[in-house]
C-alpha positions as CSV (number, residue, x, y, z in Angstrom):
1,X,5.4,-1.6,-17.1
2,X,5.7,0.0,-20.0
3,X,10.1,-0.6,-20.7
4,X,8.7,-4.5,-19.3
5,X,6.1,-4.3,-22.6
6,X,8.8,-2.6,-25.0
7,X,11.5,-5.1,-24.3
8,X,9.0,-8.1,-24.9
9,X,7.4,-6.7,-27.9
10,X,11.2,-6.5,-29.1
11,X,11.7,-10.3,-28.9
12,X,8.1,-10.7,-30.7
13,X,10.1,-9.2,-33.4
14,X,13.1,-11.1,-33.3
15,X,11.9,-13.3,-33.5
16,X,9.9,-13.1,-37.2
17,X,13.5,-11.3,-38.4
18,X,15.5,-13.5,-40.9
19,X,18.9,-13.3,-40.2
20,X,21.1,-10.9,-42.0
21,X,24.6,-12.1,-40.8
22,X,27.1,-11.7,-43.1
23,X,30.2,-12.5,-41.3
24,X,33.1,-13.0,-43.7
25,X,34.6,-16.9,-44.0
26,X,37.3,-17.7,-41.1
27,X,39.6,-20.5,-41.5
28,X,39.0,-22.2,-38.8
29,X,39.3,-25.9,-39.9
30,X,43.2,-24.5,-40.5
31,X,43.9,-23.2,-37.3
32,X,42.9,-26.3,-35.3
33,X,45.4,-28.2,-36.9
34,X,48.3,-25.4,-35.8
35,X,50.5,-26.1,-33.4
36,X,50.5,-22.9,-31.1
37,X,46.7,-22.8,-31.5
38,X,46.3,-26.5,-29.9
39,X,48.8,-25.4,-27.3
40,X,46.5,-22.1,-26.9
41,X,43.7,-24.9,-26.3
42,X,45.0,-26.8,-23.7
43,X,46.5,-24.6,-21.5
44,X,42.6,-22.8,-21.9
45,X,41.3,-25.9,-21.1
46,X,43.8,-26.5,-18.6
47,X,43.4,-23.4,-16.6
48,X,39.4,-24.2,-16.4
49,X,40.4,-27.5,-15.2
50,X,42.5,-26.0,-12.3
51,X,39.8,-23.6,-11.5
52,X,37.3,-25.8,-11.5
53,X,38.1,-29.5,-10.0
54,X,36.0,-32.3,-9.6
55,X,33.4,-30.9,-12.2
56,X,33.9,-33.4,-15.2
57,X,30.4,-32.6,-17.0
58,X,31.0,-28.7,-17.1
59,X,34.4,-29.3,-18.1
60,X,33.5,-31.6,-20.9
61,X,31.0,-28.4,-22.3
62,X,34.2,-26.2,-22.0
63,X,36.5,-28.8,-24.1
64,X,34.1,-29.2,-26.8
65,X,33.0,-25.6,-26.6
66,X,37.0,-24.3,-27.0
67,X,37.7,-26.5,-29.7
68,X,35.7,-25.1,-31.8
69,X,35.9,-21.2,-30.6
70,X,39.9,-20.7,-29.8
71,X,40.6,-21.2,-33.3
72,X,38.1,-18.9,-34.8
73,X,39.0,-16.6,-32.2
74,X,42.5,-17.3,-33.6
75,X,41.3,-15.9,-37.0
76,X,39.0,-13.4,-36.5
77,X,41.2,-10.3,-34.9
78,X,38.1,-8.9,-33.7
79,X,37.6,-11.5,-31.2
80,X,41.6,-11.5,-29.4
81,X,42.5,-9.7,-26.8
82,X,39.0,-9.4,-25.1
83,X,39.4,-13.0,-23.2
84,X,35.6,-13.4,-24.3
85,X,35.9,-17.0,-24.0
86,X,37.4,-16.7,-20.2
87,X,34.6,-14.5,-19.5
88,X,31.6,-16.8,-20.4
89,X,32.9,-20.0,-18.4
90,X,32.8,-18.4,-15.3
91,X,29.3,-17.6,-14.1
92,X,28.1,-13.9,-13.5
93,X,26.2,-15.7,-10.2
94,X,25.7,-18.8,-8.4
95,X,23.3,-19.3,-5.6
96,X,23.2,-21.8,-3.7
97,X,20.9,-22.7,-1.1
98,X,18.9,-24.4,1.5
99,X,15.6,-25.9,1.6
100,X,13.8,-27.3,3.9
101,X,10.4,-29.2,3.9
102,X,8.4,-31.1,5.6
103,X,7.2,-35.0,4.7
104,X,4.0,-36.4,5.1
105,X,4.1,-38.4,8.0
106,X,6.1,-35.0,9.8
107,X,9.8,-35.6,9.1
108,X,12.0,-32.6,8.3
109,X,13.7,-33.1,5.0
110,X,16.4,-30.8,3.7
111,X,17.9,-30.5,0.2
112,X,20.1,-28.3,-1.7
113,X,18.9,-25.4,-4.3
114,X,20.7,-23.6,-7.1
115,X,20.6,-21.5,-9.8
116,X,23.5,-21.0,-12.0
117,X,23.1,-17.6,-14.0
118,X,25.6,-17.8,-16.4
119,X,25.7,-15.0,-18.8
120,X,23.1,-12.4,-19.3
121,X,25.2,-10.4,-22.2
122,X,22.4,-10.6,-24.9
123,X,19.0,-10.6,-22.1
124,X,17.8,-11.7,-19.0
125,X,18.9,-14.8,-18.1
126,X,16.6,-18.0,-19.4
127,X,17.2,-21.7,-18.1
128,X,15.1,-24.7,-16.8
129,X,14.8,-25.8,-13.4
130,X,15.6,-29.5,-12.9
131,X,14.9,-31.7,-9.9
132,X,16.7,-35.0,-9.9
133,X,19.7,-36.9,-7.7
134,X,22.0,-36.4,-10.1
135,X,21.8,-32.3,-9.7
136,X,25.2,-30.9,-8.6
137,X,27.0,-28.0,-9.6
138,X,28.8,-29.0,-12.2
139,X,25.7,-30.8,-14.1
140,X,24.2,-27.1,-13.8
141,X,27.2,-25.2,-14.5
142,X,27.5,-27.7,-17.8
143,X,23.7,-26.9,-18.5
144,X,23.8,-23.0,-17.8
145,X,27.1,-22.9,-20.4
146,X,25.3,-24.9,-23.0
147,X,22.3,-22.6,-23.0
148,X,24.0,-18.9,-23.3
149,X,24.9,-20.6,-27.0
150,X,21.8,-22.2,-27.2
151,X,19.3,-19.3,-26.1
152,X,22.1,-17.0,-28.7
153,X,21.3,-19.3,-31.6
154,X,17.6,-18.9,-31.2
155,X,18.2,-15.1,-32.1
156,X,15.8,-14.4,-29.2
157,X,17.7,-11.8,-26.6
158,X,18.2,-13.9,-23.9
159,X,21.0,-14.7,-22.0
160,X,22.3,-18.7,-20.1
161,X,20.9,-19.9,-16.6
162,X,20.1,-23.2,-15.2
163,X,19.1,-24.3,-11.6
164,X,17.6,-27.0,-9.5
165,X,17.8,-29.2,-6.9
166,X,18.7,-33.0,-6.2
167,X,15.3,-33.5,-4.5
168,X,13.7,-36.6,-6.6
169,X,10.0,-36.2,-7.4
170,X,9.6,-39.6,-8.0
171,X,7.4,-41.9,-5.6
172,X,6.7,-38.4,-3.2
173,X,2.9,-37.3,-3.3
174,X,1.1,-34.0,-4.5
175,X,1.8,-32.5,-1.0
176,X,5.2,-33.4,-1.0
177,X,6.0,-31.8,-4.0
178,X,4.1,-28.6,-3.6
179,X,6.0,-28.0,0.1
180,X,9.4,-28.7,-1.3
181,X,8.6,-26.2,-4.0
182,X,7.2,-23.4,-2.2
183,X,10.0,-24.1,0.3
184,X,12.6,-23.9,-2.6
185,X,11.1,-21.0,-4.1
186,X,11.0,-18.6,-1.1
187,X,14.7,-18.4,-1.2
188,X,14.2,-18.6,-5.2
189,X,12.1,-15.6,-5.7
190,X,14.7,-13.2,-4.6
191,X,17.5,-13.5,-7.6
192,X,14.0,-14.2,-10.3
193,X,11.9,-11.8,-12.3
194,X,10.9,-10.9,-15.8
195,X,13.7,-9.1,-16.3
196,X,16.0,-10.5,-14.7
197,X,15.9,-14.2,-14.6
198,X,13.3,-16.3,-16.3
199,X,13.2,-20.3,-14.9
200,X,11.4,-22.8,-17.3
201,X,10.9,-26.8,-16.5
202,X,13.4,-29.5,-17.3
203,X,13.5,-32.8,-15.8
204,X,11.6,-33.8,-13.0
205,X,10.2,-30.2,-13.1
206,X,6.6,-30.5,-15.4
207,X,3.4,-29.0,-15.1
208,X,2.7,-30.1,-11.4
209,X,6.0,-28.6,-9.8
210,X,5.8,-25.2,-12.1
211,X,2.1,-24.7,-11.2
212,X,3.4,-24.6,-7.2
213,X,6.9,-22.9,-7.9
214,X,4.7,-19.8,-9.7
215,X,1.8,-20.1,-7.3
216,X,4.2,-19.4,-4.7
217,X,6.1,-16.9,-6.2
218,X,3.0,-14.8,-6.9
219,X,1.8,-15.6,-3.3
220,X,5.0,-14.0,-1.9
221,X,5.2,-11.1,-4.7
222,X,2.0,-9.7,-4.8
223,X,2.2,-10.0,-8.4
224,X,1.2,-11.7,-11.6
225,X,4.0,-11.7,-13.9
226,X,5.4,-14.1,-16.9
227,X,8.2,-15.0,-14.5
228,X,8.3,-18.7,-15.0
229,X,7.5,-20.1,-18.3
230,X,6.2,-23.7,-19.0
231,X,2.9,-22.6,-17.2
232,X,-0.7,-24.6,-17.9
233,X,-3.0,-22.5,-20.2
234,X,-5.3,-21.9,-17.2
235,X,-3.0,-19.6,-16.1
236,X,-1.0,-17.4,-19.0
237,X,1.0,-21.1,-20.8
238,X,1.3,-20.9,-24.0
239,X,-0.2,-23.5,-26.6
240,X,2.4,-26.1,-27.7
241,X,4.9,-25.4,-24.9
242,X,5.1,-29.0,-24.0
243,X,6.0,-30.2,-27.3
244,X,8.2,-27.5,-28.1
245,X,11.5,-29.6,-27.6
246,X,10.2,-32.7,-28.8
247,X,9.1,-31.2,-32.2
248,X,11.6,-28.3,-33.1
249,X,14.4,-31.5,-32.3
250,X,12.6,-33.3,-35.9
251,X,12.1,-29.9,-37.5
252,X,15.9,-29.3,-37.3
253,X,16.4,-33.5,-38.2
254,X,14.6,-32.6,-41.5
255,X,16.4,-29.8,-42.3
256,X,19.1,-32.1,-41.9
257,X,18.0,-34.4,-44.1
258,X,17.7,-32.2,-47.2
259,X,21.1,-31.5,-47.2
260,X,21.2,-35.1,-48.3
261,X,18.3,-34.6,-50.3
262,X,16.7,-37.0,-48.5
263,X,12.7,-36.5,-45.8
264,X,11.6,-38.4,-43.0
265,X,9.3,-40.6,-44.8
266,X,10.0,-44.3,-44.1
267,X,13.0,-43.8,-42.0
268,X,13.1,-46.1,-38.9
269,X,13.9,-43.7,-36.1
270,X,15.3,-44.9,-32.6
271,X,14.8,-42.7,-29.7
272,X,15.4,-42.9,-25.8
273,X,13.4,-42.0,-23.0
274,X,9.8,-41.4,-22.5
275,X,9.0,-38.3,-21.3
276,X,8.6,-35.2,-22.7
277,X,10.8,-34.6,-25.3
278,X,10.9,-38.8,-26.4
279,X,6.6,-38.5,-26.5
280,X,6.9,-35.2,-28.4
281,X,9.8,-36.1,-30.8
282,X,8.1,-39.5,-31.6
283,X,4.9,-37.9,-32.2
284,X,6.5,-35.6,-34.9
285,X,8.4,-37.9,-36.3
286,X,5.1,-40.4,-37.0
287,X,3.3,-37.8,-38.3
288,X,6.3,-37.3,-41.0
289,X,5.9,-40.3,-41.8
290,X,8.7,-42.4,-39.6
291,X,8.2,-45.1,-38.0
292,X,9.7,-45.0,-34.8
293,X,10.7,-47.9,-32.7
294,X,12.1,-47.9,-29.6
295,X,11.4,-45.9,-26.4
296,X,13.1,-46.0,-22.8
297,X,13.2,-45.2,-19.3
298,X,16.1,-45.7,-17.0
299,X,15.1,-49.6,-16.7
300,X,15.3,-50.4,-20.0
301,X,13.8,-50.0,-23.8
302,X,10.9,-51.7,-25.6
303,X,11.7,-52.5,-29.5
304,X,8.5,-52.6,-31.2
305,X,9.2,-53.9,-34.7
306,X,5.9,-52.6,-36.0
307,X,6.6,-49.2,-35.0
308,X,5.0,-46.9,-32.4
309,X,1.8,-45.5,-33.8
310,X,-0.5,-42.6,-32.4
311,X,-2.3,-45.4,-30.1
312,X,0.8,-46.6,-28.8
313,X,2.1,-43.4,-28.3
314,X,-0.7,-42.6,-26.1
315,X,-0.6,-45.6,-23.9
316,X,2.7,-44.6,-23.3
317,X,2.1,-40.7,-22.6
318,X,-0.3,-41.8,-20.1
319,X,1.7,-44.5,-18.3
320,X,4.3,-42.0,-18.2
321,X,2.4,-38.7,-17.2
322,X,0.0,-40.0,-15.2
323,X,0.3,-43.6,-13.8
324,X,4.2,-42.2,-13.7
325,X,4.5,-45.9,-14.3
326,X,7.2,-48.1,-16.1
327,X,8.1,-48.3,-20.0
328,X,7.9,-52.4,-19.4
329,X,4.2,-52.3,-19.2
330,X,3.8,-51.3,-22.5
331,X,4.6,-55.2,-23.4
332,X,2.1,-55.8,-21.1
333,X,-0.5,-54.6,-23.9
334,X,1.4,-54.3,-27.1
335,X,3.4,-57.0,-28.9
336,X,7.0,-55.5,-28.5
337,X,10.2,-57.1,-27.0
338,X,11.5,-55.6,-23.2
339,X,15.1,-55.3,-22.7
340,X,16.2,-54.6,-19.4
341,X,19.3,-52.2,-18.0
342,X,20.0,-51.4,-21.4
343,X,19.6,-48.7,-24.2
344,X,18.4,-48.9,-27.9
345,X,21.9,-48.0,-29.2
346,X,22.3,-51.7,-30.6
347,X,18.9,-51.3,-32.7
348,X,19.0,-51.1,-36.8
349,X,17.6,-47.7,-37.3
350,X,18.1,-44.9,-39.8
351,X,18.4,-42.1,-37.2
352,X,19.1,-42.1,-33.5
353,X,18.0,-39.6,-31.3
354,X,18.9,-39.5,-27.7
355,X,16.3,-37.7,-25.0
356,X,17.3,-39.2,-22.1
357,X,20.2,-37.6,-20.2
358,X,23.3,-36.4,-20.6
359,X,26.3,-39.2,-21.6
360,X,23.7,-41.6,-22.6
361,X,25.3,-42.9,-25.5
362,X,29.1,-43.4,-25.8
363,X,32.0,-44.5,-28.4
364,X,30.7,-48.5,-28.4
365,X,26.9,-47.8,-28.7
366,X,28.5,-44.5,-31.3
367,X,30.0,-47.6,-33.3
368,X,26.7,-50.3,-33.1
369,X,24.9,-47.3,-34.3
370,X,27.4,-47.1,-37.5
371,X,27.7,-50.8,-38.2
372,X,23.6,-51.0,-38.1
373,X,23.6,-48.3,-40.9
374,X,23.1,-44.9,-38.9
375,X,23.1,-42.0,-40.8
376,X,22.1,-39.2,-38.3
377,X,22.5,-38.6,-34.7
378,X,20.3,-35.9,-32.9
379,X,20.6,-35.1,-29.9
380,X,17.6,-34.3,-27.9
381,X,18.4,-33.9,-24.3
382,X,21.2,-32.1,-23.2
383,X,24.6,-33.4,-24.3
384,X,23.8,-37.1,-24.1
385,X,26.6,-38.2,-26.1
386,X,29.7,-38.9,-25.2
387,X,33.0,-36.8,-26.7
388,X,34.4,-40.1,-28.1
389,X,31.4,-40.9,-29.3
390,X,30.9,-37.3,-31.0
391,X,34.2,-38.3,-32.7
392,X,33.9,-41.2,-34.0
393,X,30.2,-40.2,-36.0
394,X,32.7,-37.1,-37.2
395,X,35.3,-39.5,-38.0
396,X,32.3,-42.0,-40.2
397,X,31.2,-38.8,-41.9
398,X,27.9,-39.0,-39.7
399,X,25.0,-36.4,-39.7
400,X,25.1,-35.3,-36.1
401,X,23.4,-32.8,-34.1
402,X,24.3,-31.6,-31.0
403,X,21.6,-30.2,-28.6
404,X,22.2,-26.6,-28.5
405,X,21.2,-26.8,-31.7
406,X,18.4,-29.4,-32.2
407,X,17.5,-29.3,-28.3
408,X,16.8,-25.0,-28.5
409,X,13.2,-26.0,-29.7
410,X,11.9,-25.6,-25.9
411,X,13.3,-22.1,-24.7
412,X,12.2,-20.8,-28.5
413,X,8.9,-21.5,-27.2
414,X,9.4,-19.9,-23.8
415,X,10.2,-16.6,-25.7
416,X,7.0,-16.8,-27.4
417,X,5.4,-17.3,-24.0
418,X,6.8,-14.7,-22.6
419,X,5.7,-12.1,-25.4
420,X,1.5,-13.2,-24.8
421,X,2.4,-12.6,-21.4
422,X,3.6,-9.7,-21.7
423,X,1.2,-8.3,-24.6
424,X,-1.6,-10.5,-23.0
425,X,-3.0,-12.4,-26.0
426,X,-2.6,-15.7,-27.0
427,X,-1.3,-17.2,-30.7
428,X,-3.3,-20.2,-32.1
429,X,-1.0,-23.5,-31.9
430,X,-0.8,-23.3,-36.1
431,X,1.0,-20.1,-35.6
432,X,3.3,-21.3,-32.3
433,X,4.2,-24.3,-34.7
434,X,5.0,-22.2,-38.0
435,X,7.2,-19.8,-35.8
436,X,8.8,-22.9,-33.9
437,X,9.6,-24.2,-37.8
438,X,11.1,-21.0,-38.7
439,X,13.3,-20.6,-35.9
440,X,14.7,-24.2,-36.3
441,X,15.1,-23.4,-40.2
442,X,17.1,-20.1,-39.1
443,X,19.0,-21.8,-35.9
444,X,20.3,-24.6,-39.1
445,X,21.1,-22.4,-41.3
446,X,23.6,-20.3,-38.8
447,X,24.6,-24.5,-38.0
448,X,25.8,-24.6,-41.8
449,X,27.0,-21.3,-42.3
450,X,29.7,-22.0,-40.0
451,X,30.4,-25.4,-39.9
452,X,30.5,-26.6,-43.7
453,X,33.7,-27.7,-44.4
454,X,35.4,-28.1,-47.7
455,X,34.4,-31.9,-48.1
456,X,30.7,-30.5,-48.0
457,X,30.5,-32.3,-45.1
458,X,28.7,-30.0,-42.3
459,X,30.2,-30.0,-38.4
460,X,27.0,-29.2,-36.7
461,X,29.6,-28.9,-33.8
462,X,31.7,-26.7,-34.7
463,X,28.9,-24.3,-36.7
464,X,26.4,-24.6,-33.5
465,X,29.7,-22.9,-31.3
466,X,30.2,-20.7,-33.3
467,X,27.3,-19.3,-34.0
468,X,26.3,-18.9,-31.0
469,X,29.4,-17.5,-29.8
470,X,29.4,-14.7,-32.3
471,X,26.2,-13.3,-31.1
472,X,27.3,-13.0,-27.6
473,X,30.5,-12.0,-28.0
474,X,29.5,-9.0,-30.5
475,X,27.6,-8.0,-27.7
476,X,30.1,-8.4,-24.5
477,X,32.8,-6.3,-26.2
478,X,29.7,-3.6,-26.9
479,X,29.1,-3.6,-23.1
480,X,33.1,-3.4,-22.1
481,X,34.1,-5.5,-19.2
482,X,31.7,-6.1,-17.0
């Protein structure tokens, strides 16, 4: 108990350090464009191809991951020879599993579990649990990969993990859920604890399914730990948890914005989605002083010209949360135009910031966004745009954000739950935002530090790998080859 207090009480001060990084200038943007370097790059890329077919969502996190990292590898002689890079795309475990369950009218249901622990170099491993149909291996492998960088950048120690299963919550009742998830966490609880492996929600997994996942972990344990994070505040949560995401996404937005010299105020914001991070990002954003526009489901988008105030946002956070109904009956109350099997990419708008899912928005929606007179792109869910759409904002000069930078605002959070677990005392929600803000001031600041080019124009890309990189790589060749 007391090495389980010590270790938390050292991520309470991480995370209030300012970092101290002084890493000397690499010439990255010059290797990229050298021939054996791009031949190192695709026979890298190559090689994870061969090892790992039919996986096209993991392998596009490895492309744009070695892009950026092989050539600062390339010029950085501390970082050759050790394969670091080989190391972190293959995963320290996968399990993958069973589970069974029972309906309500007595049918026998079975669906498949996982839980991708990807690299625990700088802590425990830290990842969400998602339950959707889309959930596969590679999905999770490409989710596990993103978060080692994006739990790094955070400065908290915690290492890369994602799990999950492609049971669908949607239309099943209360009992349906809380069998499947007892049933999936009996063979979860065995390769989870609070120091070893530390699930959070992510979508499809919200208060309801992590209330029955740690109700049954306890039930089988005997014990009452911080092992799951994302809890209610009846039960050890933490203030702001579910707004984490939604609000450190904005925080890092403005941060982008004053490298243009320029605040939220007045700027018309699209987002998609509706759940938690869209309701948490808009409500941020409105209370900078945006005025947000559009939200989405997989249906379709409403466009609400006037913009989405605090009443409108509330409608929708209960439609969504608790009538788990449809983003079209918000025209049902609200003057606001429905467009159907679509997404808001065609929408005028200042900033754009996807929350949906991954691949959301690709090079055509990329190039309305442009034409309409775009000037940032953040991403709030996990990798929702497309590479050729990532390129062509580059190629325009665009502001854009990828989301293991502006989408780290959620497991930030989780650290900071996991410390009042641990030290048993709870922070006031002023205090869980100020921290939040800091950490998404520090997580930029590593962004520009390694991705400002020349031209003064800043490849959050490039910078996010990087820096994230750097912080677990110092500390695999500390460790030797394990």
């Amino acid at each position: 108990m007391r090495a389980q207090l010590s270790f938390y009480r050292f991520i309470t001060r991480k995370l209030t350090a300012v970092l101290t990084n002084t890493s000397r200038c690499n010439k990255v943007g010059i290797m990229t464009n050298n021939p054996s370097v791009k031949n190192t790059i695709n026979a890298f890329i190559q090689r994870v191809k061969d090892s790992n077919p039919n996986e096209p969502e993991f392998l596009q996190a490895v492309d744009e991951v070695a892009n950026s990292i092989i050539p600062f590898i390339h010029a950085n002689e501390k970082y050759r020879g050790n394969h670091i890079l080989e190391r972190m795309v293959e995963a320290e475990r996968i399990i993958i599993f069973r589970v069974p369950w029972v309906d309500d009218i007595g049918n026998v249901q079975v669906n498949r579990g996982y839980r991708v622990e990807m690299n625990s170099a700088i802590g425990p491993f830290k990842g969400g649990l998602r339950f959707h149909p889309s959930v596969n291996l590679s999905v999770l492998k490409f989710l596990a990969f993103e978060q080692v960088f994006k739990n790094s950048l955070t400065t908290l120690p915690l290492g890369g993990a994602k799990g999950g299963s492609n049971f669908d919550p949607k239309g099943k009742s209360d009992n349906e859920v809380m069998r499947f998830c007892q049933s999936f966490m009996t063979e979860l609880f065995r390769h989870i604890g609070p120091n070893t492996d530390i699930p959070a929600g992510d979508i499809g997994v919200g208060g309801r399914e992590i209330g029955y996942l740690f109700g049954q972990y306890k039930r089988i344990k005997n014990e009452f730990t911080g092992v799951i994070t994302g809890k209610s505040l009846s039960y050890s949560g933490s203030l702001i948890r579910p707004e984490a995401t939604g609000y450190g996404c904005i925080f890092f937005v403005v941060e982008m914005l004053k490298t243009k010299q320029q605040t939220l105020n007045d700027k018309v914001v699209v987002i998609s989605g509706s759940g938690n991070v869209a309701q948490f990002s808009c409500k941020k954003a409105i209370e900078l002083g945006a005025k947000v526009v559009t939200m989405s489901d997989s249906s379709g988008y409403i466009y609400d010209e006037d913009g989405i105030d605090d009443e409108k946002l509330n409608f929708i956070m209960n439609l969504k949360n608790n009538k788990r109904g449809r983003i079209k009956e918000y025209t049902d109350t609200f003057d606001a135009k429905y467009v159907a099997n679509a997404r808001p990419w065609s929408v005028s708008c200042d900033i754009a910031i996807p929350c949906a899912t991954q691949n959301e928005l690709n090079k055509e929606e990329a190039q309305a966004l442009i034409d309409n007179g775009c000037i940032l792109v953040a991403e709030g869910a996990n990798m929702p745009c497309t590479p050729n759409a990532v390129r062509l904002l580059h190629s325009h000069k665009i502001a854009f954000a990828p989301g293991k930078a502006s989408n780290a605002g959620g497991v930030s959070v989780s650290g900071l739950e996991m410390s009042q677990n641990s030290i048993g005392y709870s922070w006031t929600a002023e205090k869980l935002e100020e921290r939040l803000l800091n950490i998404m001031k520090e997580i930029h600041k590593q962004c520009v530090k390694y991705g400002k080019g020349d031209d003064e124009y800043i490849d959050y890309v490039k910078g996010t790998n990087i820096a994230g990189f750097v912080k677990v790589a110092d500390a695999m060749i500390a460790q030797g080859v394990v």
